[in-house]
C-alpha positions as CSV (number, residue, x, y, z in Angstrom):
1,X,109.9,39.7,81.7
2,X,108.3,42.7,80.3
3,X,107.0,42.8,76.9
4,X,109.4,45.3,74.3
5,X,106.1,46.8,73.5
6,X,103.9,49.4,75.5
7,X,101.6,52.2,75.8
8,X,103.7,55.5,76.0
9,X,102.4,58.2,77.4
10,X,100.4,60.6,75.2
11,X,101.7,63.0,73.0
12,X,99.5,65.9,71.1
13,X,101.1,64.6,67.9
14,X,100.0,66.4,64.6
15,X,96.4,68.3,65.7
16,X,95.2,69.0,62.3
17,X,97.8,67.4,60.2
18,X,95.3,64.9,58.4
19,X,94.6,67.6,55.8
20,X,98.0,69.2,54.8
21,X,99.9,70.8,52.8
22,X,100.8,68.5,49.6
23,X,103.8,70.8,48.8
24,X,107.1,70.7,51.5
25,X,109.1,74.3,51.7
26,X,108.2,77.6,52.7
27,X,109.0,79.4,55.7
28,X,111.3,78.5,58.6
29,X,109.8,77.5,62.3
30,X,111.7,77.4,65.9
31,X,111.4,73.7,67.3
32,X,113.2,70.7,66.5
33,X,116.6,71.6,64.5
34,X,116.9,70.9,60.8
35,X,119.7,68.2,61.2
36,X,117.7,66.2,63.4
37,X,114.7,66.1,61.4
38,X,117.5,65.4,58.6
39,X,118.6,62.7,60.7
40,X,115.1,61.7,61.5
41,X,114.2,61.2,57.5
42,X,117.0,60.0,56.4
43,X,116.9,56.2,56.7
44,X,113.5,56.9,54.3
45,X,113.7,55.7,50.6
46,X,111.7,57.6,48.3
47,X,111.7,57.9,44.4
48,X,112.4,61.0,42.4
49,X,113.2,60.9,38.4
50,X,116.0,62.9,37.3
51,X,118.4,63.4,34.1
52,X,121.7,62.0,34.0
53,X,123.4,64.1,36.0
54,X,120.9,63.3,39.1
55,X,118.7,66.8,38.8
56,X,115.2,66.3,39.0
57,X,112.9,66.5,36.6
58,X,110.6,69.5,37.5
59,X,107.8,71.4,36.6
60,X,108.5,74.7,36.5
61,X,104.9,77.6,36.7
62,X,103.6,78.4,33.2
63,X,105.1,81.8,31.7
64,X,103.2,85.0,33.5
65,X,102.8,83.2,37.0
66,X,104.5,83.1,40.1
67,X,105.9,80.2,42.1
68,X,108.8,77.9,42.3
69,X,109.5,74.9,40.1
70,X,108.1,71.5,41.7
71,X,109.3,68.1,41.7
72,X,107.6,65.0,42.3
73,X,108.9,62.5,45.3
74,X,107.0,59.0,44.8
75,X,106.8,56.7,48.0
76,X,106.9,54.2,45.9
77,X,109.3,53.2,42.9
78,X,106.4,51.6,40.9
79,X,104.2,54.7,40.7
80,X,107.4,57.2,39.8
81,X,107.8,54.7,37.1
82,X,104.8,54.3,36.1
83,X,104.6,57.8,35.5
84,X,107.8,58.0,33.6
85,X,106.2,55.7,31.3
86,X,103.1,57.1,30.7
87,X,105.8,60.7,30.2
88,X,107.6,58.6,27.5
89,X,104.2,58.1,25.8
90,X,103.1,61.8,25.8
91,X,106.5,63.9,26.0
92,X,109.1,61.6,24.4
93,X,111.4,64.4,23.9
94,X,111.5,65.7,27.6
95,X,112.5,62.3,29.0
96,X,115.3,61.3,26.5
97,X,117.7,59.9,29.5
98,X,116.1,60.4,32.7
99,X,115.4,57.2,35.2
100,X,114.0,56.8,38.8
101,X,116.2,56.5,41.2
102,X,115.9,56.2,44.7
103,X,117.2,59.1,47.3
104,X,116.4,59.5,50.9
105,X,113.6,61.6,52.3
106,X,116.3,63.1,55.2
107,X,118.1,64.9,51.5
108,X,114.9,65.6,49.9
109,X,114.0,68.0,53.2
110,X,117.8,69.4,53.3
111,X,117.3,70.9,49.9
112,X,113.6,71.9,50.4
113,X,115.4,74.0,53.5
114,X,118.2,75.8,51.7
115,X,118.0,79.4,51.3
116,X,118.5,81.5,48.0
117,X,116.4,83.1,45.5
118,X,112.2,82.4,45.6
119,X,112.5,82.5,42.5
120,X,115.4,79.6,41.9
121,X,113.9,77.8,45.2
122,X,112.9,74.4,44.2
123,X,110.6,72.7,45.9
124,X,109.2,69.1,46.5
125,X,105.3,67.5,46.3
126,X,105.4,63.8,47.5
127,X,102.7,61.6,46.1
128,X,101.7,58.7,47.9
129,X,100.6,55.4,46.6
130,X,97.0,55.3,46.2
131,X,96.5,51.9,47.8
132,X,97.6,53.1,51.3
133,X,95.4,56.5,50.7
134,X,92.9,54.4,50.0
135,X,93.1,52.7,53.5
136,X,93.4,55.9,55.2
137,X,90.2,57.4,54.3
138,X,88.1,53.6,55.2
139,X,90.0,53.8,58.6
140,X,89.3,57.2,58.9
141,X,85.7,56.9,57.5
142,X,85.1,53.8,60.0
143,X,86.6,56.0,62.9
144,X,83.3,58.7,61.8
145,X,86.3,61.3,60.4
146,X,85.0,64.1,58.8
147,X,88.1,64.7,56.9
148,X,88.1,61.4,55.6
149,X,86.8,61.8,51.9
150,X,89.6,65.2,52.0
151,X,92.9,63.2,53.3
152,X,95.5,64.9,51.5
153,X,99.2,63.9,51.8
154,X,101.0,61.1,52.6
155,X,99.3,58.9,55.0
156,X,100.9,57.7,58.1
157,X,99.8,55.0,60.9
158,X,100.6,55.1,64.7
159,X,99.0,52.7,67.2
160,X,97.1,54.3,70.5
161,X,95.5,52.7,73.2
162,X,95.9,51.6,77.1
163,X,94.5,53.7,80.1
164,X,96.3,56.4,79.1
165,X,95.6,56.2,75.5
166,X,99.5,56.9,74.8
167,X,101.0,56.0,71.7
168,X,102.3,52.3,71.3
169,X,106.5,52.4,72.0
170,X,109.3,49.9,71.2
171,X,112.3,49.4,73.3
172,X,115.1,50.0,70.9
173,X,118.5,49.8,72.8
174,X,118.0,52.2,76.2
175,X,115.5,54.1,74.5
176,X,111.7,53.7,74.0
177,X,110.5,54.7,70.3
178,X,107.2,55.5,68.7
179,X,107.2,53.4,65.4
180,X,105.2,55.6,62.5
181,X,104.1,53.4,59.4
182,X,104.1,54.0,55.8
183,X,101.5,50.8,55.6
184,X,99.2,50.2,57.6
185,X,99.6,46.4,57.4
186,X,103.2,46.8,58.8
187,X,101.9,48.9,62.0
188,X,98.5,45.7,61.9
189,X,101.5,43.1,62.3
190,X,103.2,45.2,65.2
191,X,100.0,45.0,66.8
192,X,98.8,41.6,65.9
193,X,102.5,40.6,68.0
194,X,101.9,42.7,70.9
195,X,98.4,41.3,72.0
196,X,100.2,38.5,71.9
197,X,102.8,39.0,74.5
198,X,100.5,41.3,76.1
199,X,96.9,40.4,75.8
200,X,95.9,41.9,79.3
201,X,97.6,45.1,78.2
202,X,96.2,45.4,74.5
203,X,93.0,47.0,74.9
204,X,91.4,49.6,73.6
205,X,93.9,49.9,70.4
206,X,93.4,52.1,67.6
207,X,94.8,53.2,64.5
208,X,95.6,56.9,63.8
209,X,96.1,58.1,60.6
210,X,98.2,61.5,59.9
211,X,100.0,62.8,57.1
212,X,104.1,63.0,56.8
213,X,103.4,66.4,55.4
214,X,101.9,67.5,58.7
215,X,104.1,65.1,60.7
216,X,107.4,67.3,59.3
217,X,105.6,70.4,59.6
218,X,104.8,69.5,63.7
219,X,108.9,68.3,64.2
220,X,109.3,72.2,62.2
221,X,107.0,73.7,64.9
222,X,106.7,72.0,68.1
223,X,109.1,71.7,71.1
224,X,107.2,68.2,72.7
225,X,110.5,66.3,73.7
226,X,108.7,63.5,72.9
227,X,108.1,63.9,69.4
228,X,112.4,63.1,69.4
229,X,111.0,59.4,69.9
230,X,109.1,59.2,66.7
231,X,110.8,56.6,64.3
232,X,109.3,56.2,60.7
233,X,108.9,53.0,59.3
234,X,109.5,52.9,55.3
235,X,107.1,49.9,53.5
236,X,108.3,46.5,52.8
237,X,107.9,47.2,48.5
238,X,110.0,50.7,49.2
239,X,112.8,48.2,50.9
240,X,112.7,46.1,48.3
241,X,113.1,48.6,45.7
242,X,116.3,50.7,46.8
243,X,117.5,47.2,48.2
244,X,117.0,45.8,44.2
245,X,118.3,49.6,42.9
246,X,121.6,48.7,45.0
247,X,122.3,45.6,43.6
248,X,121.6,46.6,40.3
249,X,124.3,49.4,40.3
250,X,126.5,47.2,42.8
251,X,126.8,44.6,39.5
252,X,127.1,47.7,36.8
253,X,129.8,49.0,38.9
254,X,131.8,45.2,39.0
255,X,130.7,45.0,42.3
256,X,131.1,48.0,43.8
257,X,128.2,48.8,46.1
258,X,127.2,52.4,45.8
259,X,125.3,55.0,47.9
260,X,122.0,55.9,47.2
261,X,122.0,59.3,45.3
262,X,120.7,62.5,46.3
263,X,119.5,64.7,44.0
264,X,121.7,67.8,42.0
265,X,120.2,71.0,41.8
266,X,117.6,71.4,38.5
267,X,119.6,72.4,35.3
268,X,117.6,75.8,34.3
């Protein structure tokens, strides 16, 4: 029987997407359509930290300079609430009722999309966990990278390899997917199984690391059909959180399981 796992075909993926931008908006591209890239994010959980009427908490450019107000989008819950508590310490008074709560990435890009007023545009930095940046740069720095010590973004991991050196797929249904990790570990597992169901056909595997900024900006820009077959792959801790969040509100609510929100437009 053949193994659920194998080499794809290759696919010019990200080019120069390991240093990207750290801020998502800006100008529109011809490629892949917003909703699909909507679509495509939307089964993410990330962490944002807004009032209680669910806007974010922004920071808005300094009086006498230009820009748009920016809000933070934490991969993980842990650091957005880290940094809410260290907020509490400094700025009591600016985060009198505001919490993290989780929303989805695919909402996060709808509103960095919407049109209107630069000047009322809001728009969103993500901030990875440092422990998986970390990784990045030592398996970029072990690969002989030069952009290693300057990774900016988010990092993501994809598995390449075979005589092609096509990126590793997954039969999901009828279709063959590209799994993209927010952990490296997670994509190491995937690997670890597949050499071995397919030790003869596991050769040559390596790890490539890119950035989700630079991934979004490639679905924005690129017409590769196969970039439709990219699937990301949130991190165990980010399931756990929105999986704990749930539960939480399901047992405030009497047992009422709710959806996770997405954020309301910044009060000005």
């Amino acid at each position: 029987m053949n193994s659920l796992m194998r080499f794809g075909t290759s696919l010019s993926l990200i080019g120069t997407a390991v240093v990207g931008a750290m801020v998502i908006g800006g100008a529109r591209a011809q490629a892949l359509p917003d909703n699909q890239i909507i679509e495509k994010l939307r089964p993410i959980p990330v962490f944002t930290i807004t009032n209680q009427q669910g806007a974010p908490l922004v920071a808005s450019p300094q009086q006498g300079q230009s820009g748009s107000p920016v809000a933070g989008v934490f991969i993980s819950q842990q650091d957005a609430q880290a940094f809410l508590t260290r907020l509490s310490s400094s700025h009591p008074d600016l985060v009198r009722g505001v919490q993290v709560v989780p929303v989805s990435l695919g909402d996060v890009y709808k509103m960095s999309r919407q049109s209107g007023n630069p000047q009322d545009k809001l728009e969103f930095a993500y901030i990875p966990t440092q422990q998986q940046v970390d990784v990045a740069k030592q398996l970029l720095s072990q690969q002989g990278a030069s952009t290693a010590a300057n990774f900016q973004g988010v990092p993501l991991f994809i598995a390449k390899g075979g005589r092609d050196n096509g990126y590793l797929t997954i039969q999901q249904g009828q279709e063959q997917i590209i799994p993209v990790f927010f952990e490296k570990q997670g994509l190491q597992n995937l690997i670890d199984r597949f050499k071995q169901q397919q030790p003869n056909e596991a050769v040559n595997i390596t790890i490539e690391v890119i950035n989700l900024e630079g991934m979004i900006q490639t679905l924005q820009r690129s017409n590769d059909p196969q970039l439709n077959k990219l699937v990301l792959i949130p991190s165990r801790d980010a399931l756990q959180s929105i999986q704990s969040y749930l539960q939480n509100q399901a047992r405030a609510n009497g047992g009422n399981r709710p959806q996770s929100p997405a954020p309301a437009q910044p009060q000005r």
